[in-house]
C-alpha positions as CSV (number, residue, x, y, z in Angstrom):
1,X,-48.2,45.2,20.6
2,X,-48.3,46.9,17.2
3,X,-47.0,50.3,16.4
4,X,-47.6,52.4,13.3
5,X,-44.3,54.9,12.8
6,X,-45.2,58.0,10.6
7,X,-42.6,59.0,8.1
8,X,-44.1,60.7,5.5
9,X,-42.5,63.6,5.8
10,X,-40.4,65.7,3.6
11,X,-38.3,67.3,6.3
12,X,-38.0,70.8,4.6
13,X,-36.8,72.7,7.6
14,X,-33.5,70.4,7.5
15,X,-32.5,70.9,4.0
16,X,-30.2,70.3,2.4
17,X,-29.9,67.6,4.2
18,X,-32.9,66.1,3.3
19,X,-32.9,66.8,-0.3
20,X,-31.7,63.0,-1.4
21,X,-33.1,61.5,2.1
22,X,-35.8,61.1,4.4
23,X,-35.6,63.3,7.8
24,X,-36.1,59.9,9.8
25,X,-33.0,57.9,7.6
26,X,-30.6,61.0,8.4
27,X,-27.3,59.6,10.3
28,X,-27.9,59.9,14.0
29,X,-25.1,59.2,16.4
30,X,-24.0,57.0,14.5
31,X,-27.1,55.3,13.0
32,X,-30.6,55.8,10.8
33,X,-32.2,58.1,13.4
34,X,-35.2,55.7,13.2
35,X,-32.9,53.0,14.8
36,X,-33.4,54.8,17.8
37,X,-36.8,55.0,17.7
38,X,-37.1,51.2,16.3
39,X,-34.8,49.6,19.8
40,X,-36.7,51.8,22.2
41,X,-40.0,50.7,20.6
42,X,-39.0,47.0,21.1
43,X,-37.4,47.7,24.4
44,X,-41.6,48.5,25.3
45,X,-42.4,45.0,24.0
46,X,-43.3,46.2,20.5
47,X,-43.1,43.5,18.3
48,X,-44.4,45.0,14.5
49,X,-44.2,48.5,13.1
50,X,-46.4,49.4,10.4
51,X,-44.3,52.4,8.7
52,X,-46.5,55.1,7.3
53,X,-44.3,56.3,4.2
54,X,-45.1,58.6,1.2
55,X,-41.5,60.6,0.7
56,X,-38.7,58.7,-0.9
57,X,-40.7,55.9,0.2
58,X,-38.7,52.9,-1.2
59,X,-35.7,54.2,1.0
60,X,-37.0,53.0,4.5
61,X,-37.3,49.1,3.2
62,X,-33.9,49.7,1.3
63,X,-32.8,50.5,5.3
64,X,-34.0,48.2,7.3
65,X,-35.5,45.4,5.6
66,X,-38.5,42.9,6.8
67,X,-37.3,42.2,10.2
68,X,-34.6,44.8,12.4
69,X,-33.9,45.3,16.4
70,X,-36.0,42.3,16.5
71,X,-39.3,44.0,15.2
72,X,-41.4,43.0,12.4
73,X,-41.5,46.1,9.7
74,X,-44.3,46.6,7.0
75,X,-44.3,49.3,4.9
76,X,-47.2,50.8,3.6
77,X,-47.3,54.2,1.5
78,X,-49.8,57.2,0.4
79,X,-50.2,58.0,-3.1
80,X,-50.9,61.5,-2.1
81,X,-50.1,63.2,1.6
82,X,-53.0,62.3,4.0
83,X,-52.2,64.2,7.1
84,X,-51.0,62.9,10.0
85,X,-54.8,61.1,10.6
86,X,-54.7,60.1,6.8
87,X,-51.6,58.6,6.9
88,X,-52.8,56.4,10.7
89,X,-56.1,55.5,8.8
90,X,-53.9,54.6,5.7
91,X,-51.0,52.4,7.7
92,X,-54.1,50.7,9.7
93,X,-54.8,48.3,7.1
94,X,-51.6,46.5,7.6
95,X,-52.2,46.0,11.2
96,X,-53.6,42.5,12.3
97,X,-54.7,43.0,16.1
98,X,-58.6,43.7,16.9
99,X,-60.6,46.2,17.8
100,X,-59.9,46.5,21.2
101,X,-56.6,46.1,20.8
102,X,-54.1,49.4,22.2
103,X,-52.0,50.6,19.1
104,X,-48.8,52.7,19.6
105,X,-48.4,55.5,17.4
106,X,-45.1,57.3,17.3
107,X,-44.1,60.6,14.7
108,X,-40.9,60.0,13.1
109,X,-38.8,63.2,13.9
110,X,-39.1,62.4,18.2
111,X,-36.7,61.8,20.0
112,X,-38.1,60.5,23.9
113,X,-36.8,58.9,26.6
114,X,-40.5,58.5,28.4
115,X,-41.7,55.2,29.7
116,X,-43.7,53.6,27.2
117,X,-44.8,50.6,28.8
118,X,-46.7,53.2,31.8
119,X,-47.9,55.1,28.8
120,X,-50.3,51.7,27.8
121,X,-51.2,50.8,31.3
122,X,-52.7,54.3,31.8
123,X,-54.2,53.3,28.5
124,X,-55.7,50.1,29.7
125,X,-56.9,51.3,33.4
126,X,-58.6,53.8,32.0
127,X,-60.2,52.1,29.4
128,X,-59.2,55.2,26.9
129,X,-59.9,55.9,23.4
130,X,-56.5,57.6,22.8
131,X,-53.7,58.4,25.2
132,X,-51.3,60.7,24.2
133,X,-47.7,61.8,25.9
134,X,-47.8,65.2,27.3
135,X,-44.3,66.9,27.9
136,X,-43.8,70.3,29.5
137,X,-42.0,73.0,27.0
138,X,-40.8,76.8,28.1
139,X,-42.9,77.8,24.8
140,X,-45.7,75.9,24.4
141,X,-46.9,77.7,21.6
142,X,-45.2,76.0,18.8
143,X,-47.0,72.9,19.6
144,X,-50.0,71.5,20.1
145,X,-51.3,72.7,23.5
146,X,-53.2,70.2,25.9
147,X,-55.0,70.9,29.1
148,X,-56.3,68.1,31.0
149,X,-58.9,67.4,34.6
150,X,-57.8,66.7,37.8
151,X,-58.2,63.0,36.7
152,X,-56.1,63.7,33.6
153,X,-58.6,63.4,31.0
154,X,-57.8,66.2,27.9
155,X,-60.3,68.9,28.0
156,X,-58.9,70.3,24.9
157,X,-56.4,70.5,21.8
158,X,-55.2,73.1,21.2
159,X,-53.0,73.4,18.0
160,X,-50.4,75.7,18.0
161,X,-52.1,78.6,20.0
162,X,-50.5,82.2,20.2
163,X,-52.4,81.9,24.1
164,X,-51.7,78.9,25.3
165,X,-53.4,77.9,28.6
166,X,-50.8,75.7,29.5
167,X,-47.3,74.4,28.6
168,X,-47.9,71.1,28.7
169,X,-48.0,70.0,25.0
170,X,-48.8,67.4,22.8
171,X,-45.3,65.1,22.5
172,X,-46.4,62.5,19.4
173,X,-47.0,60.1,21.0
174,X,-49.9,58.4,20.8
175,X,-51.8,55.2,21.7
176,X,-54.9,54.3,20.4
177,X,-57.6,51.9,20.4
178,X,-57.4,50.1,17.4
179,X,-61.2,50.7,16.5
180,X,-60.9,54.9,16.9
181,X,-58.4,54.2,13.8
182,X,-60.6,52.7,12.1
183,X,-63.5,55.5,12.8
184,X,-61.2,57.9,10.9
185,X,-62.3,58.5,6.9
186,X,-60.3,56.7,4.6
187,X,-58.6,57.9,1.5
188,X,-59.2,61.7,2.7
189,X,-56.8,64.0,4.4
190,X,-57.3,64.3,8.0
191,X,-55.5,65.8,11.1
192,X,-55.5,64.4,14.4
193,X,-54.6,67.8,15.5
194,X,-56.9,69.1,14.3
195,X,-59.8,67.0,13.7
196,X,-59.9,63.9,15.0
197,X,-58.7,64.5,18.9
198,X,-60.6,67.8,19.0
199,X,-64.0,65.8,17.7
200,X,-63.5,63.0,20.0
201,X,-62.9,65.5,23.0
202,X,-66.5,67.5,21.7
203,X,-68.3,64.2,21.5
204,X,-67.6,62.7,25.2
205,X,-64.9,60.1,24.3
206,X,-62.1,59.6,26.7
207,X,-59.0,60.8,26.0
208,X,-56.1,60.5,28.5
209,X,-52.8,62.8,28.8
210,X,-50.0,61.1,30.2
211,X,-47.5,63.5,31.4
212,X,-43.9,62.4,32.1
213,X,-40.8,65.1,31.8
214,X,-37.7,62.9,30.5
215,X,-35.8,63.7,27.6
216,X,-37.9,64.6,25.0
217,X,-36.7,66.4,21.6
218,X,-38.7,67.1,18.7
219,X,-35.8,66.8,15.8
220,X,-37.4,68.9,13.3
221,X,-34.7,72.2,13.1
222,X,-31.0,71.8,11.5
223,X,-30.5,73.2,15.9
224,X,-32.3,70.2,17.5
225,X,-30.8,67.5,14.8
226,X,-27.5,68.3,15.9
227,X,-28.4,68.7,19.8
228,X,-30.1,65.4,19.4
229,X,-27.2,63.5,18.0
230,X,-25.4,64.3,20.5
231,X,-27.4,64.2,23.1
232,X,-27.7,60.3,22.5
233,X,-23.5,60.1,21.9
234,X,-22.6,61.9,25.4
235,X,-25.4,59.1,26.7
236,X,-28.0,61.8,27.9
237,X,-30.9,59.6,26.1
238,X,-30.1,55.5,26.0
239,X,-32.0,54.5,23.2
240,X,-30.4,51.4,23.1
241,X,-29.1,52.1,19.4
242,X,-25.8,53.8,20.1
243,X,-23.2,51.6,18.3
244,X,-20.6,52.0,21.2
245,X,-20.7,53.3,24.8
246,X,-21.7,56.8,25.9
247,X,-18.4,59.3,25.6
248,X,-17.7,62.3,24.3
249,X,-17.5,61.3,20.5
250,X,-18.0,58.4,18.5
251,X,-15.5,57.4,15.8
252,X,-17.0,55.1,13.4
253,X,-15.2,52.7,11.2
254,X,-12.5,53.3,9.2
255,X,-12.6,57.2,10.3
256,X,-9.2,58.9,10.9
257,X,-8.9,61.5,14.0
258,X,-5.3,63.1,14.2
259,X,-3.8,62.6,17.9
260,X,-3.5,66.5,17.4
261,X,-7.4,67.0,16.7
262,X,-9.8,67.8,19.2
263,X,-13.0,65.9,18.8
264,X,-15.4,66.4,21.6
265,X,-19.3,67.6,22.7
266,X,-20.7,64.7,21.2
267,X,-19.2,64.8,18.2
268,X,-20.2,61.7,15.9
269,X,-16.9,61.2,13.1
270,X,-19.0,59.4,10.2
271,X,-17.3,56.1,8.2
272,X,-14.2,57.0,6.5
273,X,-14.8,60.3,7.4
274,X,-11.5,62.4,8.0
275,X,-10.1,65.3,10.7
276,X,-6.9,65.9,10.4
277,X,-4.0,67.4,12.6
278,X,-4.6,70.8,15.3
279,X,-8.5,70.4,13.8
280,X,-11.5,71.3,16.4
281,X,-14.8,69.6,16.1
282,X,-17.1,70.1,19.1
283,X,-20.8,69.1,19.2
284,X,-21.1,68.0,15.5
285,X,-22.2,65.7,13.0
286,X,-20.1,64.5,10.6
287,X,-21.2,62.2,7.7
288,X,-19.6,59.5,6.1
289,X,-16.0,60.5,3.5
290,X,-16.4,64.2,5.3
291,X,-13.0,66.1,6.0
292,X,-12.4,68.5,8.1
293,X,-8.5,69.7,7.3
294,X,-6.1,70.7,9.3
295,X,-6.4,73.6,12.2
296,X,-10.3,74.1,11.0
297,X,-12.8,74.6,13.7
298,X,-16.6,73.1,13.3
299,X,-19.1,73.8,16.2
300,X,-22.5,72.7,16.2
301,X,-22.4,71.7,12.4
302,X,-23.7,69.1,10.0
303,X,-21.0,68.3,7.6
304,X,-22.7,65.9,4.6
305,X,-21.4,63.2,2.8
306,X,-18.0,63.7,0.7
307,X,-17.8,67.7,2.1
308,X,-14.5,69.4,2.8
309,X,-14.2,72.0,5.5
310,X,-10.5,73.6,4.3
311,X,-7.8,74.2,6.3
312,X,-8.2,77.2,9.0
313,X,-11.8,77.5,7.9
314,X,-14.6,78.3,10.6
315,X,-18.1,76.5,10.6
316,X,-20.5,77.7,13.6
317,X,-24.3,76.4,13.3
318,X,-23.8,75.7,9.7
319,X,-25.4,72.9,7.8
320,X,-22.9,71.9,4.6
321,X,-24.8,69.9,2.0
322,X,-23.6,66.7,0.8
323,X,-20.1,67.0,-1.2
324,X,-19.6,70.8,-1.0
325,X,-16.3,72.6,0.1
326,X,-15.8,75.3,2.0
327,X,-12.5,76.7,1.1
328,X,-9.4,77.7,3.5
329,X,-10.2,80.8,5.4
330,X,-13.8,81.0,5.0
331,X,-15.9,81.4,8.2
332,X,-19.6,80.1,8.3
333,X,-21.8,80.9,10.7
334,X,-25.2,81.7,12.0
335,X,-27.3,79.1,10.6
336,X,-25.9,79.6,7.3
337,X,-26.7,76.3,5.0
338,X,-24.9,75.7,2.5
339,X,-26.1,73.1,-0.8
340,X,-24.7,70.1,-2.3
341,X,-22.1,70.8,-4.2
342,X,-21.3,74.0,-3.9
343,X,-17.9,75.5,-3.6
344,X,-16.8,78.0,-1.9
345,X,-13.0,79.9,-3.0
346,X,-10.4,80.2,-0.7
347,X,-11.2,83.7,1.4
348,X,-11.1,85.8,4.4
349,X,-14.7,87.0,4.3
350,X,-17.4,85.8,7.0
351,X,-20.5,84.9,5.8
352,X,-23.7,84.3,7.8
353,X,-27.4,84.6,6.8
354,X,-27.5,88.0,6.6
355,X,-24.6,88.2,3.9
């Protein structure tokens, strides 16, 4: 089977972080978070993955080549943004399969542990134009809302509704037959949100839900890129990417943990990255040459490449930009980010997004 993987995105609701790199290259426990997505697509006997690119675009071949987790990988990319419909019409003319043939469709910021493989049968049996992965959510209305029949055909798409009829929502999932991609306007800015699955729903076509509850995480927020890391660390989602086993932290190479640290939650310690002695680091992300000196605390951080958390100094849901330095004493919190490069003093002030 072939797969098209949309990464066009910019990622702006995770900068800094995403200033000098694409959202789906970000550092993952322990990997590109597309590696996760890449071994669970394979795992589900995907065996080439078009990648729909537009931002930073050279950066995905620089990452994984012609060939990775035993996948074939193509890149094409859009001059211009197309929409998510755009960019599936765009990627389509790398694909080789015909007309009838079932083509996976995955968004590049989702994290999911549902079954694949039962996805495409329920495809197949039903003969369907386009099945898509339905998840249940405690507020649907941040995502695409989709009702379906008793038989679970969609009766409706819903786009981001302030009344949703249900919480069962659109997960990003998609698989289509190969010809319905085709159908879609080329060159021209389209939304499957919005256009195509609502037009195919209006004009008779059959379009399946297939609802399964497992893990399922849209990565999007600085919050849920954090969660999500280490989710797949403390082994509650086995993408089959994790560069060690499940445990309460991963240490990569050539990282240095004091005896005297505490390093926990899910904690991913990048390369060469440093915590030194009476440090605590719970449920964080560090990148690669980060330090976090002695008898500082980090909770439920990003801390970027090259970036110093000083000695004493607090960081709670903070995102700290490539090579910046929070100074001794500071304490960060609240969903504070801070950009690359800056330098913050030595100080006994707490700062937060309202200071």
């Amino acid at each position: 089977m072939e797969a098209i993987l949309l990464v066009g995105g910019q990622g702006t609701r995770l900068r800094p972080l995403t200033i000098s790199t694409p959202k789906p290259l970000l550092p993952t426990a322990g990997v590109p978070f597309l590696a996760h997505q890449l071994a669970r697509a394979r795992a589900a006997g995907v065996t080439r993955i078009v990648f729909a690119t537009s931002y930073r675009a050279e950066m995905f071949a620089a990452s994984f080549g012609e060939h990775c987790y035993d996948v074939d990988l193509v890149y094409v990319t859009e001059d211009e943004p197309l929409g998510t419909g755009g960019a599936i019409r765009n990627a389509a003319a790398a694909l080789t399969g015909g007309p009838d043939e079932p083509v996976l469709v995955l968004n590049g910021d989702i994290l999911s542990g549902h079954d694949v493989a039962a996805q495409v049968a329920l495809h197949e049996k039903t003969d369907a134009a386009v099945t898509l992965h339905l998840t249940e959510v405690d507020d649907p209305t941040r995502f695409g809302c989709v009702p379906t029949d008793e038989h679970g055909r969609v009766t409706a798409f819903l786009e981001k509704t302030p009344h949703p009829v249900t919480n069962r929502i659109n997960a990003g999932c998609y698989i289509f037959r190969r010809s319905v991609i085709d159908a879609i306007p080329a060159d021209e800015v389209v939304s499957v949100e919005r256009e195509t699955f609502p037009g195919m729903i209006a004009a008779g076509e059959t379009v399946m839900g297939y609802p399964e509850q497992a893990y399922w995480l849209d990565v999007g927020t600085p919050e849920a890129f954090v969660r999500g890391s280490c989710d797949v660390v403390l082994g509650k989602l086995d993408t089959g990417a994790l560069p060690a086993q499940p445990g309460p932290r991963l240490v990569l190479d050539r990282a240095s943990v004091s005896q005297h640290a505490k390093v926990f939650g899910g904690t991913t310690v990048g390369t060469a990255a440093v915590v030194e002695e009476g440090a605590t680091v719970e449920g964080s992300v560090l990148f690669d040459d980060a330090v976090v000196a002695n008898g500082a605390t980090v909770r439920n951080s990003v801390v970027g490449r090259g970036a110093r958390v000083g000695s004493g100094a607090v960081l709670d849901s903070v995102i700290l930009g490539d090579a910046a330095i929070v100074g001794p004493g500071n304490e960060l919190c609240c969903g504070l980010r801070i950009w690359p490069g800056i330098q913050l003093p030595p100080t006994a002030v707490r700062f937060s997004t309202d200071t």
